[in-house]
DRENROSE-582048 format. One record per residue (C-alpha): residue in three letters; x, z negated, y negated; residue number from 0. Coordinates in pm, 1 decimal. Each point is the difference from the previous one (the first is absolute). Example, Ala and Ser with C-alpha at 12.3 -4.5 7.8 and 13.67 -1.06 7.14 Angstrom:
BEGIN
R | Ala | 1230.0 | -780.0 | 450.0 | 0
R | Ser | 137.0 | 66.0 | -344.0 | 1
//
This chain:
BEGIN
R | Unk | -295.2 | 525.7 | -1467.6 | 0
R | Unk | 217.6 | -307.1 | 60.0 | 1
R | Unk | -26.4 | -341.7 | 25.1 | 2
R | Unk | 205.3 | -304.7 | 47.8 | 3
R | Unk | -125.2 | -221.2 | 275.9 | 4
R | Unk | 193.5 | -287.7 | 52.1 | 5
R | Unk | -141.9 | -189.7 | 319.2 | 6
R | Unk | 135.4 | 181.5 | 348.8 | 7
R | Unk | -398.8 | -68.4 | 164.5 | 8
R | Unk | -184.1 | 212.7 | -297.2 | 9
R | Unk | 250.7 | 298.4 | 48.7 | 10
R | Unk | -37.4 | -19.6 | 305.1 | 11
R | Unk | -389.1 | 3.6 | 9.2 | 12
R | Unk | -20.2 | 253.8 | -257.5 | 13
R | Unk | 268.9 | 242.0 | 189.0 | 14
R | Unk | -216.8 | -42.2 | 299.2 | 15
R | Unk | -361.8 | 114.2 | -161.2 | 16
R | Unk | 261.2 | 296.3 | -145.2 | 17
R | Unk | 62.5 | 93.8 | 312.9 | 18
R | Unk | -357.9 | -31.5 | 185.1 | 19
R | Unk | -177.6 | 215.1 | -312.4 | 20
R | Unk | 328.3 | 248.5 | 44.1 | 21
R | Unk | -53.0 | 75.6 | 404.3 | 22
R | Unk | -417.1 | 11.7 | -134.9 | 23
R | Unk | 83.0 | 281.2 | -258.7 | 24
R | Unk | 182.7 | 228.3 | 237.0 | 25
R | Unk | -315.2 | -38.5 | 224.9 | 26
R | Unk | -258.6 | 53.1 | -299.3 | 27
R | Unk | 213.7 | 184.5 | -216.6 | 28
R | Unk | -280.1 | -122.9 | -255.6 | 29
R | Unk | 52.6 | -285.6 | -250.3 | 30
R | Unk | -350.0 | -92.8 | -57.9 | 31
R | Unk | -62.3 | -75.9 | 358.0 | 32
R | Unk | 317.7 | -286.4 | -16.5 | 33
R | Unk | -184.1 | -228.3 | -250.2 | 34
R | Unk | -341.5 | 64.3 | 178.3 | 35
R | Unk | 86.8 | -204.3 | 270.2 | 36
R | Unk | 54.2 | -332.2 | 157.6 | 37
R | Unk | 360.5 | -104.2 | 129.8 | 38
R | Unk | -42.3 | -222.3 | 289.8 | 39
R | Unk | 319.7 | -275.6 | -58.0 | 40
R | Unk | 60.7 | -333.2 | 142.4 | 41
R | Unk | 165.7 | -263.0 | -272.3 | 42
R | Unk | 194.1 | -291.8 | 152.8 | 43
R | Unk | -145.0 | -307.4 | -139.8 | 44
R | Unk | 343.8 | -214.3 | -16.7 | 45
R | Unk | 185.6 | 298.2 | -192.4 | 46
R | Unk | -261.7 | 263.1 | -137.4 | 47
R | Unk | 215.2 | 260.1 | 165.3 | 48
R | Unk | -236.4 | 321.3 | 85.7 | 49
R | Unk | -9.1 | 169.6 | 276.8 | 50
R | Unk | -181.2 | 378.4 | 130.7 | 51
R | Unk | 51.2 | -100.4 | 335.3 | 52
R | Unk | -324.2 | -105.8 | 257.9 | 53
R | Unk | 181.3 | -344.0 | 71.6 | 54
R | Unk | -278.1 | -131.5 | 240.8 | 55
R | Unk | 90.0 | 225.9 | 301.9 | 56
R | Unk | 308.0 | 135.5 | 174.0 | 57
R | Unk | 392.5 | -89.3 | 4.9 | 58
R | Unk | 30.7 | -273.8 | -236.3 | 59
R | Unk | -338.2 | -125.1 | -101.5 | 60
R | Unk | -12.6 | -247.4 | -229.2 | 61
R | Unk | -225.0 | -319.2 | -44.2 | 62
R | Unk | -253.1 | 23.0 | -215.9 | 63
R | Unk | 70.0 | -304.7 | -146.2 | 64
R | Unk | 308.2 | 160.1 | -156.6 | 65
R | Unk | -166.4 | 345.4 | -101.1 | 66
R | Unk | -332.0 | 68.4 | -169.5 | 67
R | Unk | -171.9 | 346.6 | 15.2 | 68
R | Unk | -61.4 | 146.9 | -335.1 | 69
R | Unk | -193.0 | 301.3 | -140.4 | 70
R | Unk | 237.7 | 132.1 | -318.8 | 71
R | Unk | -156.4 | 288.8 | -239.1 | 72
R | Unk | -19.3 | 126.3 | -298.1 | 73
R | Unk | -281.0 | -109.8 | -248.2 | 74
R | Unk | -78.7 | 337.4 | -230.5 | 75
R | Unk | -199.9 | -223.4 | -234.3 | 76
R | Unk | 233.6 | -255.6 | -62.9 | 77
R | Unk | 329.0 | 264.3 | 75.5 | 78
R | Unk | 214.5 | -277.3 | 199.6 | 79
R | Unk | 70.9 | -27.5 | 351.4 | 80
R | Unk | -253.2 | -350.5 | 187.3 | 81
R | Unk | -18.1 | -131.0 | 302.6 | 82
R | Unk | -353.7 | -75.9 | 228.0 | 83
R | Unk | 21.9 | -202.5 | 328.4 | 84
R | Unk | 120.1 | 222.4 | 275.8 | 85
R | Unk | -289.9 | -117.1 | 242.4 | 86
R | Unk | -324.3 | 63.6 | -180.5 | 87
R | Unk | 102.3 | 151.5 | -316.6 | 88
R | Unk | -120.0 | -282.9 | -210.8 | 89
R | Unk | 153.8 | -153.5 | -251.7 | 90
R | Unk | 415.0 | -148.0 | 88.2 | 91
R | Unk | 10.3 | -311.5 | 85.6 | 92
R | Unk | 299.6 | -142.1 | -172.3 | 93
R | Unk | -18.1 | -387.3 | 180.0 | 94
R | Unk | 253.8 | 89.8 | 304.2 | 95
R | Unk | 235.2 | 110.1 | -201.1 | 96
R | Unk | 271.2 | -236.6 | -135.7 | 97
R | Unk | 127.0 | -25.1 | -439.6 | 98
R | Unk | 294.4 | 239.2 | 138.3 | 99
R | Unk | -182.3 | 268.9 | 189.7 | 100
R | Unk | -276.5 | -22.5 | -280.7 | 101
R | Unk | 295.1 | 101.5 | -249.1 | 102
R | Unk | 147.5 | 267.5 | 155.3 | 103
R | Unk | -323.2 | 211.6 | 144.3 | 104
R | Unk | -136.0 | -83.4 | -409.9 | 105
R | Unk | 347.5 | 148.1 | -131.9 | 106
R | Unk | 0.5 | 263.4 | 248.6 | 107
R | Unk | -385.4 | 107.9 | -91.9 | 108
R | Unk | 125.5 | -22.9 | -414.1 | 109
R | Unk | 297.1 | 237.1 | 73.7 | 110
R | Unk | -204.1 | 260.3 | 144.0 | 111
R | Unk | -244.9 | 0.4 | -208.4 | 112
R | Unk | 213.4 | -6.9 | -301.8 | 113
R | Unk | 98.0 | 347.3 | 96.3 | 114
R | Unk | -338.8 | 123.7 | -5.9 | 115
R | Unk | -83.4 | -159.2 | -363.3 | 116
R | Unk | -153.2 | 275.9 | -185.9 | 117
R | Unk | -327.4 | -32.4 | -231.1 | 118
R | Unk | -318.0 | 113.5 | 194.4 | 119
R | Unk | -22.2 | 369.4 | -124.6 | 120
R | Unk | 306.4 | 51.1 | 87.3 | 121
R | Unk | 40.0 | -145.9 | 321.7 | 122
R | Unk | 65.1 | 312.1 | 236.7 | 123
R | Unk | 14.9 | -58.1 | 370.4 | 124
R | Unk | 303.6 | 275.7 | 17.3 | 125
R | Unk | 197.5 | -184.1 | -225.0 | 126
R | Unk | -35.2 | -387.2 | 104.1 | 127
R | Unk | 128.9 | 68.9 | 385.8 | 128
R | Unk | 241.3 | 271.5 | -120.9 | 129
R | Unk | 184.5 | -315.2 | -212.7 | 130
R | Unk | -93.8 | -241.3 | 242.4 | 131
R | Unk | 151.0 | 247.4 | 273.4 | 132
R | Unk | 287.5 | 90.6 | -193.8 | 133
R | Unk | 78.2 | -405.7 | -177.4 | 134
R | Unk | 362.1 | -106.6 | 21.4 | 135
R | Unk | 56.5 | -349.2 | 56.7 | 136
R | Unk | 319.5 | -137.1 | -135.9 | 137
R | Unk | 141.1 | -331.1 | 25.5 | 138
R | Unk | 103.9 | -212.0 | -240.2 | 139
R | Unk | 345.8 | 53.1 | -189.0 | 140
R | Unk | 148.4 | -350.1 | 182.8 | 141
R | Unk | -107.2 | 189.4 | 345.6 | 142
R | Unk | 176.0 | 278.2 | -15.5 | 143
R | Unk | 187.3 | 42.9 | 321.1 | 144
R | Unk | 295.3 | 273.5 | 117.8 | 145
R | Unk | -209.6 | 255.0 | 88.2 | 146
R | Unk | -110.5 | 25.2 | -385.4 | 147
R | Unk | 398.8 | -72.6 | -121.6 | 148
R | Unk | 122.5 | 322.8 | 262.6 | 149
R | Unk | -271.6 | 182.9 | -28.1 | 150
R | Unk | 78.1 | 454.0 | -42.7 | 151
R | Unk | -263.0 | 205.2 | -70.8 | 152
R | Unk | 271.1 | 284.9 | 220.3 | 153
R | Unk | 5.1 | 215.8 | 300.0 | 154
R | Unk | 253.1 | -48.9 | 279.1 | 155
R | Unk | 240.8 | 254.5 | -157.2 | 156
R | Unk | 23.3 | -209.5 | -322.1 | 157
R | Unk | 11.2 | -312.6 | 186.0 | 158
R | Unk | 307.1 | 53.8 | 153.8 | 159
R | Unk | 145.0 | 147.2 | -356.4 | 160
R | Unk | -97.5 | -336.7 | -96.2 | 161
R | Unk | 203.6 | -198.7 | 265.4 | 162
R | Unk | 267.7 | 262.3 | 70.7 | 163
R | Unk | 269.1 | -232.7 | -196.4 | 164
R | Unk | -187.5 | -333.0 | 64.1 | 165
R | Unk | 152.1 | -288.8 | 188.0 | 166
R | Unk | -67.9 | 1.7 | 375.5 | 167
R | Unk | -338.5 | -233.7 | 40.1 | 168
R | Unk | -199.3 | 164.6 | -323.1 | 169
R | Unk | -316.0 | 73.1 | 36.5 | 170
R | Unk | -304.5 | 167.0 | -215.6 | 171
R | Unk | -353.1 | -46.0 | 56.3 | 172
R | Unk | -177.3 | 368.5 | 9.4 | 173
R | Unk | -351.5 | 173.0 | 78.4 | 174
R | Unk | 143.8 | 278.6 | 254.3 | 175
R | Unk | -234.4 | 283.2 | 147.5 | 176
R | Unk | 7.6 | -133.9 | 362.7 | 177
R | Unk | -142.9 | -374.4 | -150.1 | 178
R | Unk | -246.7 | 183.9 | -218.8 | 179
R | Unk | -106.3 | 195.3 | 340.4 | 180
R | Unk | -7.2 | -348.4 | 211.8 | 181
R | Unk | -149.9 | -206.0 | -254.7 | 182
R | Unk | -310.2 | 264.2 | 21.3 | 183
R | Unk | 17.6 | 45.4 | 392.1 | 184
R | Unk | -8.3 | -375.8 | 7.7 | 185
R | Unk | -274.4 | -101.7 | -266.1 | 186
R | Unk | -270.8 | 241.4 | 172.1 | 187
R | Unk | 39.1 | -212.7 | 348.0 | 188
R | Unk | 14.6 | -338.0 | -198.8 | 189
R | Unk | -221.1 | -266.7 | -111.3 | 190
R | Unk | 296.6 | -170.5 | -245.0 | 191
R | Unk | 100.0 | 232.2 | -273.6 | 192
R | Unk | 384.6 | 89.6 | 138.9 | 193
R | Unk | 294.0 | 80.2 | -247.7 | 194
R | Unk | 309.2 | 182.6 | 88.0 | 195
R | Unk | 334.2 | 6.3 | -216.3 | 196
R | Unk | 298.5 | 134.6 | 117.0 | 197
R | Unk | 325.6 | -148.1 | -19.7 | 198
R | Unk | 297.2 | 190.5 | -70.5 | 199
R | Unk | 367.3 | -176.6 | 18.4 | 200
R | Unk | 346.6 | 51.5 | 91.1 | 201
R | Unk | 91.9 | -83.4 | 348.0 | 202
R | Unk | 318.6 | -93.1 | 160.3 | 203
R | Unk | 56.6 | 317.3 | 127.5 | 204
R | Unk | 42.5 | 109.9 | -345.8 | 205
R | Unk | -307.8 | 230.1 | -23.2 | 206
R | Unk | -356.9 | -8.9 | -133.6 | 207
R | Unk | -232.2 | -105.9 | 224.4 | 208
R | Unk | -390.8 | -89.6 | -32.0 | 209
R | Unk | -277.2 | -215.3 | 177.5 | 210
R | Unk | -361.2 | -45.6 | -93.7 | 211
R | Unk | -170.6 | -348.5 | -134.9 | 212
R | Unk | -300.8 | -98.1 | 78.6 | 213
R | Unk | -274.3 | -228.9 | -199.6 | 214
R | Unk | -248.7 | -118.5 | 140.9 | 215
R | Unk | -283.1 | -310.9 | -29.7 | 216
R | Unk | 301.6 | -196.3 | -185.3 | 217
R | Unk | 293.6 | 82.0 | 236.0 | 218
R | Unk | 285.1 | 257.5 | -1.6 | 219
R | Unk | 179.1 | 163.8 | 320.3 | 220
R | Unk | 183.5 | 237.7 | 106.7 | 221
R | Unk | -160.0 | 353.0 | 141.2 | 222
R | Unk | 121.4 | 49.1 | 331.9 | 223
R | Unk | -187.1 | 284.5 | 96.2 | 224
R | Unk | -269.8 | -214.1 | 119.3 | 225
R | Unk | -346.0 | 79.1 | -129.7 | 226
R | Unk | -136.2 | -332.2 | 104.0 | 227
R | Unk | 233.1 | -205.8 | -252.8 | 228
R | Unk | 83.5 | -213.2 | 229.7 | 229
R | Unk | 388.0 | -49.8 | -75.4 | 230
R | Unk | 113.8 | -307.7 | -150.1 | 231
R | Unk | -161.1 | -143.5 | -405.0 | 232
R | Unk | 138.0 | -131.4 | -227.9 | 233
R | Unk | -198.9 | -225.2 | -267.9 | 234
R | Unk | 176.8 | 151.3 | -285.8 | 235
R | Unk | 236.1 | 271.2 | -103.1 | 236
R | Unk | 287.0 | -245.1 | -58.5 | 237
R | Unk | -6.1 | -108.8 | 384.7 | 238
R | Unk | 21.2 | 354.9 | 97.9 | 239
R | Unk | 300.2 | 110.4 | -203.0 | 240
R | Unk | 168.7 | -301.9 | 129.9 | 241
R | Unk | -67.9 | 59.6 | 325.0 | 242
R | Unk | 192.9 | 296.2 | -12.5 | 243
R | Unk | 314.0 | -182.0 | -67.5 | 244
R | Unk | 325.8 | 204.9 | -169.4 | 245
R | Unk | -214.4 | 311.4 | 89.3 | 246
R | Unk | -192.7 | -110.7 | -396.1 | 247
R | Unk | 228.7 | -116.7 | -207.0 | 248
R | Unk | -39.9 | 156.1 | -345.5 | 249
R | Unk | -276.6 | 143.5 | -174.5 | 250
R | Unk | -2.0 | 311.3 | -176.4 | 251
R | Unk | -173.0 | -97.3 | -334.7 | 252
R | Unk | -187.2 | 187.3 | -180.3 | 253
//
């Protein structure tokens, strides 16, 4: 199933439930267990961002004046995804929250329960996380960005076929084996659902040569072999091609 979601704050609280109900599967390996259950989530009350994180202790706590603990689950009678107040598990209490963050947890809630819409007899537990799992978000037509433009469903043989005769400084946008590989290796030790895309281009040196992007919690960098992602972000993927200079200089379209 896909769906076009044009605010950047409800894809990215929807990605992020995606990922906490994928790292439960591969624990459970049993669907019905995911919609049994309570999600523990904090929702900032200026922005209605979520977040799986505990917030109130370690590196980087954050005021709870800014976050709110939440209880998120899914209602079998009513087949949508609700909220409860993350303290005593009574009813939310909507008042802290501003028009904005009201919006976007609302919108968020409607989206992911508009994937599980199915009349009561046949509302199957298998089949509402498998499509919730498995959703694709797109953006909006006037978002599309490079990475959709040079994007090669190709291996790294057929990538360089591709740029053989290319101008030096033209680059693809690819899923290779070694970013499927790190994107996995990376997701099971994080709590931010983590992308990778590699690039493929024509260097100076006149050859083919690769590197690995990374996406994650809104930023893009480059992999440098360091599992802690600590390298330099970038806020979009514009800024990062630029940063590169004359090393990106034409896209390979597809």
């Amino acid at each position: 199933m896909k769906v076009t979601v044009v605010d950047r704050l409800i894809r990215h609280n929807i990605a992020l439930f995606q990922h906490l109900m994928r790292r439960q599967l591969e624990k459970s390996k049993r669907f019905n267990e995911l919609l049994k259950k309570t999600y523990q989530a904090y929702v900032n009350c200026e922005t209605g961002e979520l977040s799986f994180k505990d917030l109130s202790k370690g590196k980087g706590a954050l005021s709870d004046k800014q976050w709110q603990p939440i209880l998120i689950f899914y209602s079998e009678k009513d087949g949508s995804f609700e909220v409860k107040d993350g303290e005593d598990e009574t009813c939310f209490d909507c008042s802290r929250l501003n028009e904005k963050a009201m919006k976007i947890m609302g919108d968020t809630l409607r989206t992911m329960s508009g994937v599980c819409a199915e009349p009561p007899l046949r509302r199957k537990v298998e089949n509402i996380v498998r499509n919730l799992i498995q959703l694709e978000i797109e953006l909006p037509i006037a978002d599309t960005n490079p990475i959709h433009e040079a994007w090669h469903g190709v291996d790294r043989y057929h990538a360089e076929y591709l740029l053989e005769n290319s101008p030096i400084g033209t680059y693809l946008f690819r899923k290779g084996e070694y970013a499927i590989r790190l994107e996995e290796q990376l997701n099971e030790a994080s709590s931010e659902p983590v992308v990778c895309i590699t690039l493929t281009y024509r260097s100076w040196e006149d050859k083919i040569t690769e590197k690995i992007l990374i996406f994650r919690n809104g930023d893009w960098l480059i992999y440098d072999d360091d599992p802690d992602l600590e390298g330099e972000c970038y806020c979009g993927i514009n800024e990062l091609i630029a940063s590169q200079g004359d090393l990106l200089l034409h896209p390979l379209k597809n």
